[in-house]
N, C-alpha and C positions, 0 to 999 in steps of 0.2 A: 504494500500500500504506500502509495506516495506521501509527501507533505504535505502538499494540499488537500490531499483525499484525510490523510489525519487531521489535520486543522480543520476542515469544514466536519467530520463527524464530532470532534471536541463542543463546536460551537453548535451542533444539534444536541447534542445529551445538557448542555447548559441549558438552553433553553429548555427540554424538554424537564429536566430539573425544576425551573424555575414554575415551569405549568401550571400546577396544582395550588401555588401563592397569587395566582392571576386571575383563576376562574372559582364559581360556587361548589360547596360538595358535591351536587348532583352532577355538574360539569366531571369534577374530579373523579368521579366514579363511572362516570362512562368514558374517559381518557384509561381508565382500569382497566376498563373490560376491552379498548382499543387494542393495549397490550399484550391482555391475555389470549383476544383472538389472532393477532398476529403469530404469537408462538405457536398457537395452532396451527395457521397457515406457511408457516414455515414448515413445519411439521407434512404436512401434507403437502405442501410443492417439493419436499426432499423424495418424496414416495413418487408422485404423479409428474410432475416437472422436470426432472431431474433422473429419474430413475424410467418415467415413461409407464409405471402401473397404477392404473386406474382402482380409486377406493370410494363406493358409496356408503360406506360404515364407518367412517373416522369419527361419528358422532358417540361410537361407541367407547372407543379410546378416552375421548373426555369424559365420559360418562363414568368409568373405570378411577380413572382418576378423580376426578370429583367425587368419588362415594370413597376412595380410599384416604383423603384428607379427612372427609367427615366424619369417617368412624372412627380413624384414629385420634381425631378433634374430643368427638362426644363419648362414645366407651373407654376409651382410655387415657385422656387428657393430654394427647402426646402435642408438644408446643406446636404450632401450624407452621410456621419454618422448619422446621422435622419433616412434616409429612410432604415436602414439596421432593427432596428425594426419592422419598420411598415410593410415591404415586410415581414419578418418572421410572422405578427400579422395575415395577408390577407392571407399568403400561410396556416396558421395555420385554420383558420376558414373553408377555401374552401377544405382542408383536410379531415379535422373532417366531415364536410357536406356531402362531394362528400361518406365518409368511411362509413355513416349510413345506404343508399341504398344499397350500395355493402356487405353488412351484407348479406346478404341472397345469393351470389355466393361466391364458392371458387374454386380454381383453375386453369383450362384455361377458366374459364367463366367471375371469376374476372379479368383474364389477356385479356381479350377479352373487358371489359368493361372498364380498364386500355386502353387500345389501341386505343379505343374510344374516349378517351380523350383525349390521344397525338397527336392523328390525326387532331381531327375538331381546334382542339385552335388555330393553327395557321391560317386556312383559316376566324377561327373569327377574328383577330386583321387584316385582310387584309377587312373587311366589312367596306363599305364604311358610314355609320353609326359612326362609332367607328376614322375613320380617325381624326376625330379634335383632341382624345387624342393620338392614337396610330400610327398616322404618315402616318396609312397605310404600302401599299408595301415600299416603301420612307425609311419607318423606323423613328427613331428618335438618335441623334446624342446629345450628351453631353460631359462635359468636364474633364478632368482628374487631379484629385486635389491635390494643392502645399502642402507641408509639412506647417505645421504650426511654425508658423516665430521662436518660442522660442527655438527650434532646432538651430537654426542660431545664436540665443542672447547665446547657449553656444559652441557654436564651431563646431558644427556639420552640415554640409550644406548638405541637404538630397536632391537629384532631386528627381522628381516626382513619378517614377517606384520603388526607394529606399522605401520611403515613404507606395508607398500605396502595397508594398508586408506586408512591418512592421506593417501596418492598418489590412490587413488581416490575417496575423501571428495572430496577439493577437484575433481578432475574432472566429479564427480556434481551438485556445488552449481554450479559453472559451466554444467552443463549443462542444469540443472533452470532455474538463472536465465536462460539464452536462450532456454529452452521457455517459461518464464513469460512474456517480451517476444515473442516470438515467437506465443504463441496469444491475447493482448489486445490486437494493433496489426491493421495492416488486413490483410496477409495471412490471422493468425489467424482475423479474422469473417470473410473471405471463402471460407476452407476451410468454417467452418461453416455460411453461403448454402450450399454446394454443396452439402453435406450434407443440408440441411431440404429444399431446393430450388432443382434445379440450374438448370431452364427460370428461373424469376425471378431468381436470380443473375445467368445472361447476361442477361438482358432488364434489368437494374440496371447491366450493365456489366463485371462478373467474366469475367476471362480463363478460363474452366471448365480448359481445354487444361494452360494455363500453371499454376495456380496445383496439380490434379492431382499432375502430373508433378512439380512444385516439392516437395510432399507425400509423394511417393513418395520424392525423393531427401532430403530432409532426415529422415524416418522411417529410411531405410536407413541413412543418417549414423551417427544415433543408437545403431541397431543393431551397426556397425559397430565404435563407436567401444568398445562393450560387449563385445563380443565379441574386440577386440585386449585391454581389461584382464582379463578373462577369460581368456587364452592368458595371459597373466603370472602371475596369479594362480597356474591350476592348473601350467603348465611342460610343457606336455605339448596339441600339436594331432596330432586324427588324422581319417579321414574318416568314423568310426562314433560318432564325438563330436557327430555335427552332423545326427543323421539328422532323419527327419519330425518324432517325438514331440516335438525344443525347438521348432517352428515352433508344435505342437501347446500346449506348460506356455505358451509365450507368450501366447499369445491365451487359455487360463485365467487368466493372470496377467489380465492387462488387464482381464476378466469379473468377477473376483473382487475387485479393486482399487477397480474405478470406469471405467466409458467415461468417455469426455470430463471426465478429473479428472487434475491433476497429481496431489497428493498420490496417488491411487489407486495409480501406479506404484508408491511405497513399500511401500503395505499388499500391492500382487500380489506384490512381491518377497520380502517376507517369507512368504508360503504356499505359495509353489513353492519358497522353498530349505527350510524348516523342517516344513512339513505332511507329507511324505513321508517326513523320519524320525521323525516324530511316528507315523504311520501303522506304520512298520515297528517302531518299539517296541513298539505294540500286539499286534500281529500278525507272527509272521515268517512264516506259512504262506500266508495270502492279504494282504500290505501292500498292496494295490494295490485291492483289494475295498474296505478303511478308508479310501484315501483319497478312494475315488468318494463315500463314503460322508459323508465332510467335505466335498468339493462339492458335493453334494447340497442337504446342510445347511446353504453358506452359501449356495448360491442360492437356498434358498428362502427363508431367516431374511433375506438382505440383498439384495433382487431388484435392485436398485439399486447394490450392491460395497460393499465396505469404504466407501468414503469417503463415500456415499450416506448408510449408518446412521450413519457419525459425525457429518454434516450436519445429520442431522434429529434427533438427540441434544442437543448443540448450540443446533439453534435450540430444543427443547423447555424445555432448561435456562433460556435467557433467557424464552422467556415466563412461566417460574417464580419468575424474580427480577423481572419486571415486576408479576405480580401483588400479589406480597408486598410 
């Protein structure tokens, strides 16, 4: 990464730092869930973007994760900074797992057995079996965590919403900069061999099998890890929180952002939390007619995603100050 590419990310994490002192809690807390969806969608453009396998279940993965914050929240009082590894450690293994079967389908077959799994999960954590941990229909309800006091020992009185967007900032950045190392070393080009083409990939030497499956569990990781700050954030997991339709804003998100684009995850994150009630201002009688209607229009204005058009923005810019 260049100097300039370091110096302008510096001056977005300031800024994005400073965010949550500039707008209302409710603002703050949908800048939370900005974050949280992003890691998601990173998560899933490392799967689908990048790797080229199609996932209509990634709602599950958060779902995964969001219930294993919460139980470890409310049954055993484990700190909620805690549970944000272990939710990534669980969505991680059941990735990998679920990615070794689906070895053997690709395309709307795997997106068919993806779909499979977005589906039944929820009607599993409604099994009355499974009630003592997952609440059942009921759901489970938790609490939404104070800044830690040393904020206040130096002058800085954080509420709650402040706090835990800053909690999730710094997770989001960690998590964006292991995606960053993670899709430019050899792993990274060997997901995208598989993707261009998977026959010359193994005939080059790429474990197709291994690196897959590896795909699949670090994607869910990701998801995972989204979907436990997500159960913080909102305070509240249930099993109609997690149906089809998030599998579904997901993979919008990803389309509308950028495939195979880190920053994209950003820009998806921001039109799935804010385009819908941008939609429902418009309209309260058909919100959901408005927003196809803004999909529409970015897919066709940015065929490429968000980060595509600001790519070629960009490069336009410089060959304008080359000319001049």
């Amino acid at each position: 990464m260049s100097r300039r590419s370091l110096a302008g990310f510096a001056i977005l994490l300031l800024l994005a730092c400073a965010l949550p002192f500039m707008v209302s809690e409710y603002r703050s807390f949908q800048f939370t869930l900005v974050l949280v969806y992003a890691i998601a969608l990173l998560g899933l453009n490392i799967l689908t973007g990048y790797n080229g396998q199609i996932s209509l279940g990634h709602g599950a993965f958060y779902a995964i994760g969001a219930y294993c914050a919460a139980i470890l929240m409310d049954k055993y009082g484990v700190p909620y900074w805690a549970t944000i590894p272990v939710a990534g450690a669980v969505c991680l293994a059941a990735g990998f797992l679920f990615g070794l079967p689906a070895l053997r389908l690709e395309g709307l077959y795997l997106a068919l057995a993806t779909f499979a799994l977005g589906v039944s999960l929820p009607q599993l954590l409604k099994y009355h079996h499974l009630e003592e941990w997952t609440g059942g229909v009921q759901g489970i309800t938790i609490q939404k965590p104070d800044a830690p006091a040393f904020f206040a020992e130096f002058g800085l009185a954080l509420d709650q919403d402040q706090w835990l967007y800053l909690f999730t900032l710094a997770v989001a950045v960690v998590m964006f900069v292991l995606g960053w190392n993670l899709l430019r070393g050899r792993i990274g080009r060997a997901m995208v061999a598989i993707r261009d083409n998977h026959v010359a990939a193994e005939a080059m030497g790429v474990n197709n099998a291994l690196i897959k499956s590896l795909a699949f569990g670090v994607s869910a990781m990701y998801t995972g890890i989204a979907g436990a700050l997500g159960a913080i954030a909102v305070q509240f997991v249930a099993p109609d929180s997690f149906n089809f339709f998030l599998s579904i804003t997901l993979l919008v998100g990803i389309v509308i952002g950028g495939l195979a684009s880190i920053p994209g995850a950003l820009y998806g994150a921001l039109f799935i939390q804010f385009v819908p009630n941008i939609a429902d201002e418009i309209s309260k009688a058909a919100p959901w007619a408005i927003f196809g209607l803004f999909l529409i229009g970015f897919v066709y204005l940015m065929p490429a995603g968000v980060a595509g058009a600001v790519r070629m923005a960009v490069a336009r810019l410089g060959r304008k100050r080359q000319n001049t």
